[in-house]
N, C-alpha and C positions, 0 to 999 in steps of 0.2 A: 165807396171808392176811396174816401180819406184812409180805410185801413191797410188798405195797397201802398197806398204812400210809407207808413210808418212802415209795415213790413218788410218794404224794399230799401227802408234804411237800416235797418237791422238788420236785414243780409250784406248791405256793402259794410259793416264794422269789420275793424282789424282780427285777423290779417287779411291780405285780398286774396285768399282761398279760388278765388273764381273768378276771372277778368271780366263776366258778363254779371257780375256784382251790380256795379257803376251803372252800365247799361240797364239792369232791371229796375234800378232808382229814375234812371232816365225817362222811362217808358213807365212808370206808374207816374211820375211829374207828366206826363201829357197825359194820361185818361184821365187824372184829376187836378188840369191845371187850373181852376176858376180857386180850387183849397188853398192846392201849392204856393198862388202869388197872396192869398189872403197868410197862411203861416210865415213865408219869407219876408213878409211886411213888417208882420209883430217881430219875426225876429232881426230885421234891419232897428226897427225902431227900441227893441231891446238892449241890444248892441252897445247902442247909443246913449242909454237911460242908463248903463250899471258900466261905465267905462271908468276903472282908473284917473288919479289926477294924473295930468299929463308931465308933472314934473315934484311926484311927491319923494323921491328919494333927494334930492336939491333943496324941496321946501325942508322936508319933514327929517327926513330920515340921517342926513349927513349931520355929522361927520360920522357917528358911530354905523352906519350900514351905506354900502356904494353898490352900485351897480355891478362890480366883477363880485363882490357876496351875493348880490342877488344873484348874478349869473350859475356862482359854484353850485349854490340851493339846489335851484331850476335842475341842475345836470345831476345833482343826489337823489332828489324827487323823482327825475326818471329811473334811475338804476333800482329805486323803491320800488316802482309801479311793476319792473321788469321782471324784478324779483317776487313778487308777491302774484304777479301774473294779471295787471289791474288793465285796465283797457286804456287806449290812446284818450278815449273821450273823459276815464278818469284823471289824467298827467293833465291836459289841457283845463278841464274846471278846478284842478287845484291850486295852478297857476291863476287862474280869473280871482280865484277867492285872495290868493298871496298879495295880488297887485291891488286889489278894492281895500285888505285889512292895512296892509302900509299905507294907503293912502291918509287916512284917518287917525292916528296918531303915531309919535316916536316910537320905536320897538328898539332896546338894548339889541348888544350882539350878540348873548349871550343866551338870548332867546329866541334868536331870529332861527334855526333850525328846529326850534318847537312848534314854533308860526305853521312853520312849513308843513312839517308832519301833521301837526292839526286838520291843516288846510285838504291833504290827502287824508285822512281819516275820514272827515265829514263830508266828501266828494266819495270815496268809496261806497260810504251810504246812500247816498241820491245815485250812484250811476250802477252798483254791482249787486249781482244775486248772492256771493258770497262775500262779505266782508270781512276782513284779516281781524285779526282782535287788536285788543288794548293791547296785551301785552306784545304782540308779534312787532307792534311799533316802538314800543318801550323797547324790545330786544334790538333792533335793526339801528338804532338810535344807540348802543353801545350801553344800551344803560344811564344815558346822560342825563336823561329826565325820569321821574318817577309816574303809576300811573296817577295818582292825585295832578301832578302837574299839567295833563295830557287833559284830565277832564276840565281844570279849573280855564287851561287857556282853549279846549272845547265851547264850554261858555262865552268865553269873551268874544271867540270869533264868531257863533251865533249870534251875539246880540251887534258887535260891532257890524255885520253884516244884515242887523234886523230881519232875520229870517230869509234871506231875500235869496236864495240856493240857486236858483235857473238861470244860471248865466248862460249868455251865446258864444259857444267858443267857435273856431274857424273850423270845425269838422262837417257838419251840414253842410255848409257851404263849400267846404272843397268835395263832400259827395254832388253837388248839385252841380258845380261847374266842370270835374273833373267826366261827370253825365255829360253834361252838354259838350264839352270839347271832344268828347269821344278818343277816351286816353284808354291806351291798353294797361295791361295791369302793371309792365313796370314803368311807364310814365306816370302811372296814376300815384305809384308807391314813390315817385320821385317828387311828386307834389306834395305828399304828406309829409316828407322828409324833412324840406323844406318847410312847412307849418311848423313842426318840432324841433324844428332849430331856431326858429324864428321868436319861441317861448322864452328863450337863454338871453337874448339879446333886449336889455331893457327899451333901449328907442325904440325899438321897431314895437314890440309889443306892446307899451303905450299909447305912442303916437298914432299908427294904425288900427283903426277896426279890425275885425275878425274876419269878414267878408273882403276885406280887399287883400290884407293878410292869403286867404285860400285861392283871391282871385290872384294875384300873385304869381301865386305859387303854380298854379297850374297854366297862366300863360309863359312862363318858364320855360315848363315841361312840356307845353305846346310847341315851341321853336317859335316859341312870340309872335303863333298864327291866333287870332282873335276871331272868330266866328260871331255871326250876328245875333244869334241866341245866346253867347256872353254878356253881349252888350243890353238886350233886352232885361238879364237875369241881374246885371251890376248896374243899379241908378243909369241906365243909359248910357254908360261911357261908351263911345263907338270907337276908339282907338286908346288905349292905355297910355301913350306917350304923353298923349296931352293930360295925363289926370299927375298932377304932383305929388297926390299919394302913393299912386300906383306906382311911379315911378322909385320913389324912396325905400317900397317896402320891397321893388325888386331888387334895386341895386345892393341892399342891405343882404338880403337872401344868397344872392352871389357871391358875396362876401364871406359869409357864413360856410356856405359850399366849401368855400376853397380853404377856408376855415379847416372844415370838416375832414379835408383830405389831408390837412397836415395832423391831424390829431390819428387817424391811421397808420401812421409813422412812425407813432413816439415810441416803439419798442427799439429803434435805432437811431433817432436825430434827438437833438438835446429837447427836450419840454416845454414851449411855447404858453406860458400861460394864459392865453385867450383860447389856443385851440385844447388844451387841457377841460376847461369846462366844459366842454361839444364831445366827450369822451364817450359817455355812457349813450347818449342817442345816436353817436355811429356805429357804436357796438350793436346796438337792435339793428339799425336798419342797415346792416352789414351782412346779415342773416338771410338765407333761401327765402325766409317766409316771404322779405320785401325785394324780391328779387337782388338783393344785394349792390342796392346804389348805391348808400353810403361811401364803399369800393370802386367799385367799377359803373359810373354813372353810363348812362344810355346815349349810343353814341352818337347819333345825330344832335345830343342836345350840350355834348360834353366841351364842344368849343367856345361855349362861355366861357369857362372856367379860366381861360389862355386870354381870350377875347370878349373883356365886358363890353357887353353892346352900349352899357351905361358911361363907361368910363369913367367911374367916381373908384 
């Protein structure tokens, strides 16, 4: 039964090809729920165990790295993956890896885009059947680094990271919740949208787990209807309003959104540089494949945008 489980997360990865994706995750989570709440356990408790400091770019990293560099990275990194064809679940553990090596010691500026592409190399490795080469990175990179460099800060970020590759990013989880809310495929691609934008945004991706990060995201895309199989699947929240994380990483997400919708624009309005970083992840999910929300979000859920329910 556990291999129904894995299967049918492997069939909801990107892109959502099939709206009964989500669903068929849904439905292998019930013939083998007694597994499912035993793996979503380790992986809440993972979550937790390989989190980021919650303020190492403050402690550590300032004054030579801030948070809108972190951001620009984050939005390079994607147009990397996009290019190179890597999967969502590899953007998101390169990021997990980005935020654990900053935390740990000062990183120059001048390497801080080596960090990066390392961090996507060796997340390539753990997540893809094909992985790009040395040099495909060294090229994409302008040439800025050599591959000596690529290997030597390979090393560093293994060891600074003691081996430790399995991180939990928000993707399971928004498969498992986006299952249970019973989101059709462009609500569901609305919910991932929102995960992936949520990476750029240093608070939110800090301060938030990865699971509340997806849950988020999908009672968003919900119309901020909460079903009671959420609540059993999320520590027991019965109503998101009262959870104060929950409520941060939505209001933040909204933001981001509307973000997102001005960075759409910039071939005519002058260049906004916050919504310039959110560039390359509305470019994907601007595309058929995701039903093209980025754009034209889905319209029952598009009067947040006008109307935060949060009001921050």
């Amino acid at each position: 039964m556990i291999n129904a489980l894995f299967a049918a997360e492997k069939a909801a990865s990107d892109p959502l090809s099939d709206p009964a994706e989500l669903h068929l995750t849904n439905m292998a989570i019930h013939c083998c729920a007694e597994e499912t709440d035993e793996i979503y356990e380790t992986l809440h408790e993972l979550e937790s165990r390989r989190r980021p400091r919650l303020d190492y770019i403050e402690a550590i990293q300032e004054p030579h790295i801030n948070a809108r560099m972190r951001a620009i990275l984050v939005d390079w990194l994607a147009e990397v993956a996009s290019e190179f064809q890597l999967s969502t679940e590899t953007l998101h553990l390169s990021v997990c890896y980005l935020d654990r090596y900053l935390s740990l010691q000062p990183v120059s500026r001048e390497v801080l885009q080596l960090v990066g592409m390392t961090c996507m190399l060796v997340a390539a490795k753990v997540e893809e059947i094909t992985v790009p080469l040395l040099d495909d990175f060294v090229f994409i990179s302008a040439e800025t680094y050599s591959r000596a460099q690529v290997k030597v800060m390979e090393t560093q970020l293994l060891q600074g990271l003691n081996f430790e590759l399995c991180d939990v990013t928000a993707l399971p989880f928004w498969r498992r919740y986006a299952g249970l809310a019973g989101l059709d495929r462009e609500h569901a691609s609305l919910a991932l949208f929102l995960c992936e934008l949520a990476l750029v945004d240093y608070p939110l991706c800090v301060r938030t787990l990865p699971s509340f990060r997806a849950a988020a995201a999908v009672w968003i895309a919900s119309r901020m209807s909460w079903p009671e199989s959420l609540s059993q699947a999320l520590h027991g929240i019965q109503d998101p309003r009262q959870s104060s994380e929950m409520q941060f990483a939505a209001a933040r997400m909204i933001k981001l959104w509307q973000k997102a919708l001005t960075a759409d624009r910039l071939e005519i309005d002058p260049v906004p540089n916050d919504a310039l970083q959110l560039r390359s992840i509305v470019e994907k999910y601007g595309s058929e494949a995701w039903c093209t929300v980025a754009r034209t979000p889905p319209a029952d859920v598009a009067f947040m945008l006008s109307e935060n329910p949060f009001g921050r």
